[in-house]
Every structure is written in C-alpha cells, then in structure tokens.
PyMOL commands that place a pseudoatom at each C-alpha (Angstrom):
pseudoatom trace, name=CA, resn=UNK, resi=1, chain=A, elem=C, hetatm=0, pos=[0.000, 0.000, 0.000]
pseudoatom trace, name=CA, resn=UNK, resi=2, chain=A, elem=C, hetatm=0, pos=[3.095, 2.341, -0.253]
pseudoatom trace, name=CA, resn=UNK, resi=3, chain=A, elem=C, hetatm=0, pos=[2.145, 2.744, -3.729]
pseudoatom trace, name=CA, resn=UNK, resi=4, chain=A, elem=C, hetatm=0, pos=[-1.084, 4.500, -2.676]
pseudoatom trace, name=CA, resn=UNK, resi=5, chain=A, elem=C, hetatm=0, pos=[0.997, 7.741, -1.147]
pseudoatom trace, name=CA, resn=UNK, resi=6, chain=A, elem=C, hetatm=0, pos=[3.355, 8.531, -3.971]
pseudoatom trace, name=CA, resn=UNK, resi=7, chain=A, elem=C, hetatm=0, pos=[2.505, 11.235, -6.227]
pseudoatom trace, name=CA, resn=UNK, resi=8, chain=A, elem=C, hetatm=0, pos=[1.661, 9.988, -9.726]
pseudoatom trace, name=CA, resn=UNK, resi=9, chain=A, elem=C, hetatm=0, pos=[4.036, 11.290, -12.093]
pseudoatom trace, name=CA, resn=UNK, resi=10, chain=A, elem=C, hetatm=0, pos=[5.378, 9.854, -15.014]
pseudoatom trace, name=CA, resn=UNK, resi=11, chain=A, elem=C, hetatm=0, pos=[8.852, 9.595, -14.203]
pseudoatom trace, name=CA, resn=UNK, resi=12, chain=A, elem=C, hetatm=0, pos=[8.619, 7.588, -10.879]
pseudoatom trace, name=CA, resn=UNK, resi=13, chain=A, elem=C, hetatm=0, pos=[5.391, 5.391, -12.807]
pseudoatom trace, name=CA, resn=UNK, resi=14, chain=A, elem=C, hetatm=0, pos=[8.099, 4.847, -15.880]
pseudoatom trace, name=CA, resn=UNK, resi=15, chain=A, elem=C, hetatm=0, pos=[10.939, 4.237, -12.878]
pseudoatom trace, name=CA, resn=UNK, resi=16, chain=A, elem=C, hetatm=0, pos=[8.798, 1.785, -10.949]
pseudoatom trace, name=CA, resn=UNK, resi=17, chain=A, elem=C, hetatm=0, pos=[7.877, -0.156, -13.689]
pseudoatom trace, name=CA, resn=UNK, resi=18, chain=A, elem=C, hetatm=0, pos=[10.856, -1.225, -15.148]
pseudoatom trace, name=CA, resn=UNK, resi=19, chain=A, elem=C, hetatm=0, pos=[12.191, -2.129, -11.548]
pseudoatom trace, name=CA, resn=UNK, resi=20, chain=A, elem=C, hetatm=0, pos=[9.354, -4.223, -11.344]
pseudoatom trace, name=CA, resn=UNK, resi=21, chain=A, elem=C, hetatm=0, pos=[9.545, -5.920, -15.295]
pseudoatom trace, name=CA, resn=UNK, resi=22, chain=A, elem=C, hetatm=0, pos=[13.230, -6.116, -14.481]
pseudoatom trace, name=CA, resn=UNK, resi=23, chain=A, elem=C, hetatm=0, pos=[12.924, -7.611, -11.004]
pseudoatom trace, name=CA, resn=UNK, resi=24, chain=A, elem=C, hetatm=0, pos=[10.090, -10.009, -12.486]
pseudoatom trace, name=CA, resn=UNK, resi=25, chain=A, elem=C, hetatm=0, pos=[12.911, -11.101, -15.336]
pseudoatom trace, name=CA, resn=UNK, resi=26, chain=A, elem=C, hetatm=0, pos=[15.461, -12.109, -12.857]
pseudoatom trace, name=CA, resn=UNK, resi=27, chain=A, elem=C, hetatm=0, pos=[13.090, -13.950, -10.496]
pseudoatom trace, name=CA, resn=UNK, resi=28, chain=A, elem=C, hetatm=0, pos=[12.180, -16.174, -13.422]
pseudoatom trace, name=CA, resn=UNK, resi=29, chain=A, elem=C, hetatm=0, pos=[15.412, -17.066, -14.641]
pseudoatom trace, name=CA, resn=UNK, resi=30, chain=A, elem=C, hetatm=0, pos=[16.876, -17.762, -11.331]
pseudoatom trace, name=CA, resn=UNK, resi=31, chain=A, elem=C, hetatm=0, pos=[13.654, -20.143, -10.821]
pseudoatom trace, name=CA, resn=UNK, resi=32, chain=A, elem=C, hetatm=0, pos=[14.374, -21.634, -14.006]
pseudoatom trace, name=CA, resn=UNK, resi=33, chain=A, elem=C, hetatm=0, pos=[17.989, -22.202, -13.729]
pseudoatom trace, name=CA, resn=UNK, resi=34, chain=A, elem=C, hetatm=0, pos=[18.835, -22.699, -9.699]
pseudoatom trace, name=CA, resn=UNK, resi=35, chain=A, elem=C, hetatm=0, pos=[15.345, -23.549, -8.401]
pseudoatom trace, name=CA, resn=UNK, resi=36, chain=A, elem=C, hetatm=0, pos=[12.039, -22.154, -6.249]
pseudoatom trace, name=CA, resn=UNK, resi=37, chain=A, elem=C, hetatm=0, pos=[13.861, -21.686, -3.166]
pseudoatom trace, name=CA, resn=UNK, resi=38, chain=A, elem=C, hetatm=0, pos=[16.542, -19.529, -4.097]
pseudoatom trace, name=CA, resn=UNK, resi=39, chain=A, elem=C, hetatm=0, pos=[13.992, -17.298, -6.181]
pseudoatom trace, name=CA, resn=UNK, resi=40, chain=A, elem=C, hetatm=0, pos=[11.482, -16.892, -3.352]
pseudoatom trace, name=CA, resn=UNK, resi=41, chain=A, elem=C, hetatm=0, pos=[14.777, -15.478, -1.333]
pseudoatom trace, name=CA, resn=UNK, resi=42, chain=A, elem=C, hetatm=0, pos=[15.677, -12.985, -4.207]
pseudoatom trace, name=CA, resn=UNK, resi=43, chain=A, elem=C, hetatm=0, pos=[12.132, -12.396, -4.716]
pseudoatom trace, name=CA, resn=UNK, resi=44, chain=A, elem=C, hetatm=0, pos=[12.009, -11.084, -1.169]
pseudoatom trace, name=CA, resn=UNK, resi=45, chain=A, elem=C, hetatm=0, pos=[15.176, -9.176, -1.251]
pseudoatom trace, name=CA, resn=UNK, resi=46, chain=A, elem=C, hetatm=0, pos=[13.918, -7.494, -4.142]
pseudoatom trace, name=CA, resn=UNK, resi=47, chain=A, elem=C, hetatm=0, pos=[11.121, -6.446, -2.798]
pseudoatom trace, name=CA, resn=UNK, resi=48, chain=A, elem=C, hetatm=0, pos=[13.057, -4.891, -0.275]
pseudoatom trace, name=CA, resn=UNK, resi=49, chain=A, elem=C, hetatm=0, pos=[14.925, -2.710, -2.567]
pseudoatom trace, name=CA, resn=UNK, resi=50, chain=A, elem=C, hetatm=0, pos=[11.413, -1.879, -4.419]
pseudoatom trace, name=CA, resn=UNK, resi=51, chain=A, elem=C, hetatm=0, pos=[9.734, -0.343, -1.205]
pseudoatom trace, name=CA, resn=UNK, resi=52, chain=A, elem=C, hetatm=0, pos=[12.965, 1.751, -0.575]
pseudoatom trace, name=CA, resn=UNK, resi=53, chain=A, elem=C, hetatm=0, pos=[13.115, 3.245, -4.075]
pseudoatom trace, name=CA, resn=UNK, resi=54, chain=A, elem=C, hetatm=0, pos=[9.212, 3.799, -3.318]
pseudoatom trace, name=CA, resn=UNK, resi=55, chain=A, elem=C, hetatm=0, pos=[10.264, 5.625, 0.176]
pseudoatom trace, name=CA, resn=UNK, resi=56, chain=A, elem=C, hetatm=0, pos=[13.218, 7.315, -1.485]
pseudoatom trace, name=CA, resn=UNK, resi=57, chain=A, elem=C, hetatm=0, pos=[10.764, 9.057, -4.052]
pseudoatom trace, name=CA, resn=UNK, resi=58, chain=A, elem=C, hetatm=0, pos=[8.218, 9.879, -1.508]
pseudoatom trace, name=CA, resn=UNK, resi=59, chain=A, elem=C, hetatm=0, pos=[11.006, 11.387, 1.007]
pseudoatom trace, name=CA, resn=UNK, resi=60, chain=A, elem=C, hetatm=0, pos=[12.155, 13.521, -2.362]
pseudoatom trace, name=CA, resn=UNK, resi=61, chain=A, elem=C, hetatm=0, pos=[9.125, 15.072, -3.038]
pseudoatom trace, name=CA, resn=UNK, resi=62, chain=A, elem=C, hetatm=0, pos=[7.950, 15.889, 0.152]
for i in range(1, 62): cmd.bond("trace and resi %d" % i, "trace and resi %d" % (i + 1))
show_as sticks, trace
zoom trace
C-alpha cells in the first residue's frame, strides 16, 4: 500500500515499472535455472529494494 501515497508522475510510474519488469525477469530465470527456493529469497530481497526506491521518491518530493 506504499504505492497509494506517492505522487503519480510519469517519471517515478516509468521508474517503478521497469524495476518491477526487471525484477520479475530475474526472479524467473533464477527459478528456471537454480530452483524455487533460491527465487522466493531474491524475490524477497527485491522487494526490499522496491519499497525503498518507493520511500526514497516519496522522502524527495515531500
């Protein structure tokens, strides 16, 4: 629900999603190649890194 408190512009929309398309890209090939497990724990640390680019931009503009 971070997403909910940014301000919409189209930089940090165009910035988000190709984090996310990105993120989604490497999650599948390290499912595909090393296994579930080791995805779900990139997946997470991922995540991580999305929600503080998403506090980074709200923090900014402010």
């Amino acid at each position: 629900m971070l997403f909910l408190h940014l301000p919409i512009t189209a930089r940090g929309v165009a910035i988000l999603c190709g984090y996310v398309v990105g993120m989604g890209l490497v999650v599948w090939a390290v499912w595909v190649h090393l296994g579930p497990g080791v995805a779900v724990l990139l997946l997470v640390l991922l995540l991580a890194q999305v929600a503080s680019l998403v506090a980074a931009f709200r923090s900014r503009d402010e």
